[in-house]
N, C-alpha and C positions, 0 to 999 in steps of 0.2 A: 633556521638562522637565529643567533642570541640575540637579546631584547636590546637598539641603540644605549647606547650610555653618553651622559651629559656633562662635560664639565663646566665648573662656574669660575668665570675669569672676571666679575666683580670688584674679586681683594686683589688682583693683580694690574691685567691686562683693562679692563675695561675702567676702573679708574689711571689708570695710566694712560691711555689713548684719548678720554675727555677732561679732566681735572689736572693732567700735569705730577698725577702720581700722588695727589697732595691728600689722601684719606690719613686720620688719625689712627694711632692702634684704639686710644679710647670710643671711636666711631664705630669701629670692626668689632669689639671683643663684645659688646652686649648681645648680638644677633647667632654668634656663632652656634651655638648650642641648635639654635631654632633651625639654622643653614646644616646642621650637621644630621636632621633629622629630615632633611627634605628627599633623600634617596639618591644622591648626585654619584656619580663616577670618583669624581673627583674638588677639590678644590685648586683655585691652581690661586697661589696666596702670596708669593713670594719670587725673588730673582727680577729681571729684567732691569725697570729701574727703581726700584721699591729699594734696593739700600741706598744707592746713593741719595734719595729725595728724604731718608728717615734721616740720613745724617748732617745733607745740605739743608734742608727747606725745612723741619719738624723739628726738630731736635730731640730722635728718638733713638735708640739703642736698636739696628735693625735683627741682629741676635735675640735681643728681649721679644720683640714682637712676635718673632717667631717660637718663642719656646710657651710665649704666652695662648700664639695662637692652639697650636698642641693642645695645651692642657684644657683648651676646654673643644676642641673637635677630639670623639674619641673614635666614631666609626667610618670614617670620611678619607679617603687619602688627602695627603699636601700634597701640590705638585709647585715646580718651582721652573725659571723661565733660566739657563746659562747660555753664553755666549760663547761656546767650546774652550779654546786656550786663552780666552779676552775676559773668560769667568766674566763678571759685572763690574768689570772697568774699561778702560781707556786704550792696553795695549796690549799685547801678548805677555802672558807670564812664565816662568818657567814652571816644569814639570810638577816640583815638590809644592811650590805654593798652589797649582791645582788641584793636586791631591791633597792636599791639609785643607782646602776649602769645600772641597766634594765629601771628604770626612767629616767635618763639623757641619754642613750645611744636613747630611742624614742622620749624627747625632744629636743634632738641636730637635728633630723636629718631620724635617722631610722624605716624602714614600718616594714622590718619580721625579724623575730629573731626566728636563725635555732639554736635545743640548743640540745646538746649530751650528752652523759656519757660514758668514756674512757671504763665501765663492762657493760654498758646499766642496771644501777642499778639504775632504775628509782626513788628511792629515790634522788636522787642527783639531779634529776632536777624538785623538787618540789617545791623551793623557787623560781628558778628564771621563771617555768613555772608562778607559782600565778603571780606575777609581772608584764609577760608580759600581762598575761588577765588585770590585777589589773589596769594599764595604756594603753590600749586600744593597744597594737602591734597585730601582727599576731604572733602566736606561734607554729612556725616551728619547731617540733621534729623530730630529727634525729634518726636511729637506726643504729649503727656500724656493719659497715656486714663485719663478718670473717666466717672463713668454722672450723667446729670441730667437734668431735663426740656429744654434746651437741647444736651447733648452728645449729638446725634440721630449716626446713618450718612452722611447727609449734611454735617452740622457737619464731620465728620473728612475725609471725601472734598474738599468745598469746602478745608479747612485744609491737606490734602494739594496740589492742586493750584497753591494759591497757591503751598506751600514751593518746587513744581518750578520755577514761572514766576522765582522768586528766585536760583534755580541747582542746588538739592539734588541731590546725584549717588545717593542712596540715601536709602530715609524707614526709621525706625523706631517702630514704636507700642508707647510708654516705658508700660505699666503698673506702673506703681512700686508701688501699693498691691496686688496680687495683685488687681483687683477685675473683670478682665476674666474673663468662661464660655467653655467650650468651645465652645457653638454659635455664639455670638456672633462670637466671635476665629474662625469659619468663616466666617461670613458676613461679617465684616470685612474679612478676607483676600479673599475673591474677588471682592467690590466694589473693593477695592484694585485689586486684577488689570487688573480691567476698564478701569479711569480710565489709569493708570498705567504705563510700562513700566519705571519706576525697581525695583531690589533693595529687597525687603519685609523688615525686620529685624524681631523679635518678642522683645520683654524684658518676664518679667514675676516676680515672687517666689511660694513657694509656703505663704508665710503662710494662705492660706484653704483649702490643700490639693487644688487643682484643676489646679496649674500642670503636672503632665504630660500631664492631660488638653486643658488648652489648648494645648500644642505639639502634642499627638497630632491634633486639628483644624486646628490651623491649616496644619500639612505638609501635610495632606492635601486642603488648600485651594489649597497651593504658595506659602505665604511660602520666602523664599529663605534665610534664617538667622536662626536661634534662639541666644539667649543661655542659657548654663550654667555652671555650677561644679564643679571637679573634686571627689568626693566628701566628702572631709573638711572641706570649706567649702560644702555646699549644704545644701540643705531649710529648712528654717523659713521666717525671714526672706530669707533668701538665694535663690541660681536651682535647681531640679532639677541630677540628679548629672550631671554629663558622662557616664560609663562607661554607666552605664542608659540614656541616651537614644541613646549610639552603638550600643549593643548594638540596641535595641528598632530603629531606625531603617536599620540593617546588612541589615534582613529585606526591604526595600521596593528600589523600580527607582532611588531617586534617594540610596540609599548614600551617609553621609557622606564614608566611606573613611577614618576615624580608625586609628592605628596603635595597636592594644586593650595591646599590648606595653606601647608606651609609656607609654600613659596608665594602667596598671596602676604603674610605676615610678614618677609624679607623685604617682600617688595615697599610695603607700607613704610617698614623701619628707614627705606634708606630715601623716600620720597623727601622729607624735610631735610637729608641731608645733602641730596642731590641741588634742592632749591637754593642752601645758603650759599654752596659752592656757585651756584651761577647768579645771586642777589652781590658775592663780593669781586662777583668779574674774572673768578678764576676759570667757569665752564662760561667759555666763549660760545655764543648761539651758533656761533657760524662752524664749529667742528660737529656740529648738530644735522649739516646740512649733508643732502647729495650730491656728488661732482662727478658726474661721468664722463669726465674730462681724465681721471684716472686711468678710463678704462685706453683714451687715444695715445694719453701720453706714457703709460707706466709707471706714475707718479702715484706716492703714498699721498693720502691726506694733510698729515702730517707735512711732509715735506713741499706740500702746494702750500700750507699757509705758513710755512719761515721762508721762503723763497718770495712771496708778498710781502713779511715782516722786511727782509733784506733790500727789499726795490724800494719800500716804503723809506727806510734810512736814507739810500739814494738819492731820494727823489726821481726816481724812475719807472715809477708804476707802469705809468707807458710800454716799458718794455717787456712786460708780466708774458706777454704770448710770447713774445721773440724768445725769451729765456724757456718757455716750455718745450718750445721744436728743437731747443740747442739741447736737449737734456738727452731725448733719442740718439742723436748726436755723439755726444761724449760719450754714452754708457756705448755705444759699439765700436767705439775707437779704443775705448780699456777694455775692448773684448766682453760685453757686453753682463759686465757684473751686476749681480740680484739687488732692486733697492731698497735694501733694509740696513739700519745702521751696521757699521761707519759709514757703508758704501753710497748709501741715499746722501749723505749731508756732505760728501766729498763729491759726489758726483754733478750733485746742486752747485755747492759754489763754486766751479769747475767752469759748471753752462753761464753762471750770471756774470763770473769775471770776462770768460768768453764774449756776452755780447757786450757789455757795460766797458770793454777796454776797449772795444770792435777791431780786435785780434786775436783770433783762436791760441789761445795758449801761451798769449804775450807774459801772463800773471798766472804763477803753477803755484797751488799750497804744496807746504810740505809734507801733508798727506796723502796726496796723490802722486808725488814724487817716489815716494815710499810705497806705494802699491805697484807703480810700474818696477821699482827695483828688487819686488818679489818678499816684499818684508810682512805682506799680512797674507799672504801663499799665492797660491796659482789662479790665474784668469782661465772663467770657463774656458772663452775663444782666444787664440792668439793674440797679443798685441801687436800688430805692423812696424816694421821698421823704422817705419816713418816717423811713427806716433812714440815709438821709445825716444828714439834718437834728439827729437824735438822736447820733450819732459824730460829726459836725464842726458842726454847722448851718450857718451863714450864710455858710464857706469856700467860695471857688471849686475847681471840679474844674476838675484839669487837664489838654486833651483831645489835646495833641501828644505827641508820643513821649519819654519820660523823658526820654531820652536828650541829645533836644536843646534841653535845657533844663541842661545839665553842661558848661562851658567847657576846652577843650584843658588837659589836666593831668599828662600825663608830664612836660615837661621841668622843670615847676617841682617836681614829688614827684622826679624828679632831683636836682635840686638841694639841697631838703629835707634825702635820703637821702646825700647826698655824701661825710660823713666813715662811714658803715658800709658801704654798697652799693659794689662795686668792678668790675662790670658791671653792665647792663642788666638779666639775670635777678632778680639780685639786690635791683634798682629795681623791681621788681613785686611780687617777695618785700614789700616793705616798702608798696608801696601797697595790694596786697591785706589784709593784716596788719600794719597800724602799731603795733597795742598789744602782738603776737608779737616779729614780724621784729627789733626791734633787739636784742633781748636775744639773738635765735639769733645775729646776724651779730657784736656785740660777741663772743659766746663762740666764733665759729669762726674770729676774729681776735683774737687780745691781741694789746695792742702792749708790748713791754717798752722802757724807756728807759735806755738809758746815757751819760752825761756827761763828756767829753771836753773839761778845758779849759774856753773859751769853746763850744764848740759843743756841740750837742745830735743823738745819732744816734737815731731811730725803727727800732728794729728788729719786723719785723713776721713774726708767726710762724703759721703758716697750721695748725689745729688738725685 
């Protein structure tokens, strides 16, 4: 069997899961070189919510950081985190802009592109699967692992073998919520094995406190790599420590072969920077902590402490348990959808209107409206008569692919974009983020005017 491989979700997922995404590229760029000599799989550095916090919260050019990060990793893959036809925004896109964005995201910069669907409604990542083949990426499919009376071993396996039939050069099973077990993530993996000769990638957080013991099974099952974070950005919410698992895994035939030197010196660089972020309140102790209350209710981390932020505004703290049992609740009444964004933060405020009105469904967002009407694709499990007719009633569900029901739309959000946006990058910047992007792109362009005569010069000064 080939020696485990490791990727480091650091520059992505592991400040994004405790810091709120908020790393600088000037924080990341001095260590890279040292990271790129530590012997890793991979880097995984980009996507999820690393653009929108570069252009909302930093005021950084998320294109820049990536071309930056490049030029100074030379032997390292990039891996980057898409949200199938939802790309790193808010809705379903049409075709052409996912393909212009799966284009420019491998020529800035990017090797694999890991790509998901919030219902595992493989429709959805049919555009941006073709794409990455279409321009030569790795096309790393994800499958969302939640536990429900329909997300059986075969549910996964079946989901698994369709992604291969679609092109996936590697599958990964994305436990986002921490809510996978050690036996299970064993058993998972060697029925994997069995179907499959595609690389087995295994992501999961250590919110419920089990996630070494789920890497320690599933190695030993022989998935092919495991997602982690170097120390100063793991545990809680976040992945288990790099150092600990290279170390624990060093003992076994299939040695990651990590350089301990190295990753000792990463680990040092980002200590002070770990500190400042929780000295100015942004890493909160408490995503630090263990809740195996995760594991009772199917609740991400994440999504336990904005559902307290929520009750907190209320003034209904009190009701923190009643809104946790309503959560199983709802997710099996929408046919028991995966909870990873959207579907967590819709499903959540779904259960708190529910008790906080104390009438199931008296107050429906209009995003959940929209998922009962079939607009972000298919529920695992049926939705019941009931439960439609109550959320939409007499509306048509709609049973084709979101997708193609969205008209060709780059060239006219081109156009649109045409006095801020000065490339293409920048044209997605803005369709991804319409209510962001122009205020970052006005401020990373002034134009000053000076007057000459009859004529008028635009001078344009690049900030």
């Amino acid at each position: 069997m080939s020696k485990l491989k490791i990727t480091e979700t650091a520059l992505r997922d592991g400040h994004q899961s405790l810091i709120a995404t908020r790393l600088k590229t000037d924080e990341i760029i001095p260590i890279l070189e040292t990271m790129d000599d530590v012997g890793y799989h991979a880097l995984e550095v980009w996507g999820g919510a690393t653009f929108d916090a570069c252009i909302r919260f930093l005021n950084e050019d998320p294109w820049e950081r990536l071309r930056l990060i490049r030029k100074h990793v030379k032997k390292t893959k990039l891996q980057m985190l898409l949200r199938g036809q939802n790309l790193l925004g808010y809705r379903n896109y049409a075709d052409d802009t996912v393909d212009k964005f799966v284009e420019l995201s491998l020529k800035n910069g990017i090797d694999i592109i890991r790509v998901f669907d919030a219902l595992n409604d493989v429709r959805n990542l049919e555009a941006s699967m073709k794409a990455i083949k279409k321009y030569n990426g790795h096309c790393q499919c994800a499958i969302s692992y939640t536990t429900s009376e329909v997300h059986t071993t075969k549910y996964y396996l079946d989901l698994i073998k369709t992604m291969e039939s679609m092109g996936a050069d590697s599958i990964c099973i994305k436990d986002m919520a921490g809510v996978l077990t050690p036996y299970n993530a064993y058993d998972l993996v060697k029925k994997i094995k069995e179907i499959t000769n595609l690389p087995i990638e295994l992501h999961t957080h250590c919110t419920s406190g089990i996630a070494d013991m789920i890497y320690m099974k599933a190695v030993e099952a022989g998935v092919d790599i495991i997602d982690t974070a170097i120390s100063p950005f793991s545990g809680g919410t976040s992945q288990p420590p790099t150092e600990s698992l290279a170390v624990t895994f060093s003992e076994m035939d299939r040695n990651p072969g990590l350089n301990m030197e190295k990753l000792l010196k990463v680990a040092e660089y980002f200590k002070p920077i770990r500190d400042k972020y929780m000295n100015d309140g942004i890493l909160n102790p408490k995503v630090l902590l263990t809740d195996p209350q995760t594991l009772k209710y199917q609740v991400p981390g994440g999504m336990l402490s904005n559902l307290l932020s929520q009750l907190k505004q209320q003034n209904a703290v009190d009701k923190y348990e009643e809104v946790l049992k309503e959560v199983p609740r709802v997710r099996a009444d929408l046919g028991y959808p995966p909870l990873v964004t959207p579907m967590s933060q819709m499903v959540g405020t779904q259960s708190l209107f529910n008790v906080l009105s104390g009438e199931r469904y008296k107050l429906i967002p209009k995003e959940i409206k929209d998922y009962v009407r079939g607009n972000y694709g298919k529920s695992p499990a049926p939705i019941s008569e009931e439960i439609r007719k109550k959320i939409i009633g007499d509306e048509d569900v709609i049973t084709v692919r979101p997708a193609d029901l969205i008209k060709p739309e780059f060239e006219a959000i081109k156009e649109e974009a045409s006095e801020l946006a000065r490339c293409d990058e920048e044209v997605l910047m803005y369709a991804l983020f319409p209510q962001v992007a122009p205020k970052f792109l006005e401020e990373k362009y002034s134009i000053k005017k000076e007057e000459k005569e009859d004529e008028v010069i635009y001078i344009t000064v690049t900030m």
